[in-house]
N, C-alpha and C positions, 0 to 999 in steps of 0.2 A: 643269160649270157655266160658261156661256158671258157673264153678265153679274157683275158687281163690284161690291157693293154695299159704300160705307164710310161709317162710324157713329160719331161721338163716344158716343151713347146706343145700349145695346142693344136699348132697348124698339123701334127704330125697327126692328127687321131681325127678317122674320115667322119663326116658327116653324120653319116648315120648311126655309129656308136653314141657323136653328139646328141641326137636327137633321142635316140633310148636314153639316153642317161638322164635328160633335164624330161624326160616325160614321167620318170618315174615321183613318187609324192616324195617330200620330205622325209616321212619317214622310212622311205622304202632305201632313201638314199645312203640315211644314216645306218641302216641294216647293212647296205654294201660294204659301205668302209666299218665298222666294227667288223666285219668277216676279213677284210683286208689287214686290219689292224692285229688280228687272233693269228690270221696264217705268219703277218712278219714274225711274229714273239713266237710262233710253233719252230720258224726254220729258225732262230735267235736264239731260242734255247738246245736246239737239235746236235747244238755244237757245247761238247762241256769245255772249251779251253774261254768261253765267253763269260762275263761275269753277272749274276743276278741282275737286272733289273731292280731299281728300288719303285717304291710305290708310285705308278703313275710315270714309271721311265717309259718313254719313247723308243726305239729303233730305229734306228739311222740308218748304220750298218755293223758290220761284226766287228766286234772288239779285236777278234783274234779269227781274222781267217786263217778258212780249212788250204793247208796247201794244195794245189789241183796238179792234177796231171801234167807233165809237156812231153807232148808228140807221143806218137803209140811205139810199141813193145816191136 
C-alpha cells in the first residue's frame, strides 16, 4: 500500500482499504504503524524550533509550527 490514508471517521476510508488492512496478520499490522509511528517522529524532528521528545513521548503535533506560505509571489 503505497498511499496513507488517516481518518478520525471510519466511514471515510473505502472498503477495500478496509478489507486490506484487517487481512493483514497481527503482526504485519504492528510493522505498519511502527513505520507510521518512525515517519511522524522523522517529520517531528525535521523541524529544530520543536523540542526533544522524552523517552517513549508520542506525536501529536508540532510543538512550534513551521510558518507556511500565503498565496504565491
Amino acid at each position: 500500500m503505497s498511499i496513507i490514508r488517516k481518518s478520525s471517521n471510519i466511514n471515510d476510508i473505502p472498503a477495500y482499504d478496509k478489507e486490506y488492512w484487517w487481512a493483514k496478520t497481527p503482526q504485519e499490522r504492528l510493522a505498519a504503524a511502527l513505520k507510521l509511528i518512525r515517519r511522524a517522529k522523522t517529520i517531528y524532528y525535521s523541524n529544530p524550533a520543536n523540542p526533544p521528545l522524552g523517552n517513549g513521548g508520542q506525536v501529536l503535533k508540532s510543538d512550534k509550527p513551521i510558518q507556511r506560505r500565503t498565496g504565491l509571489p
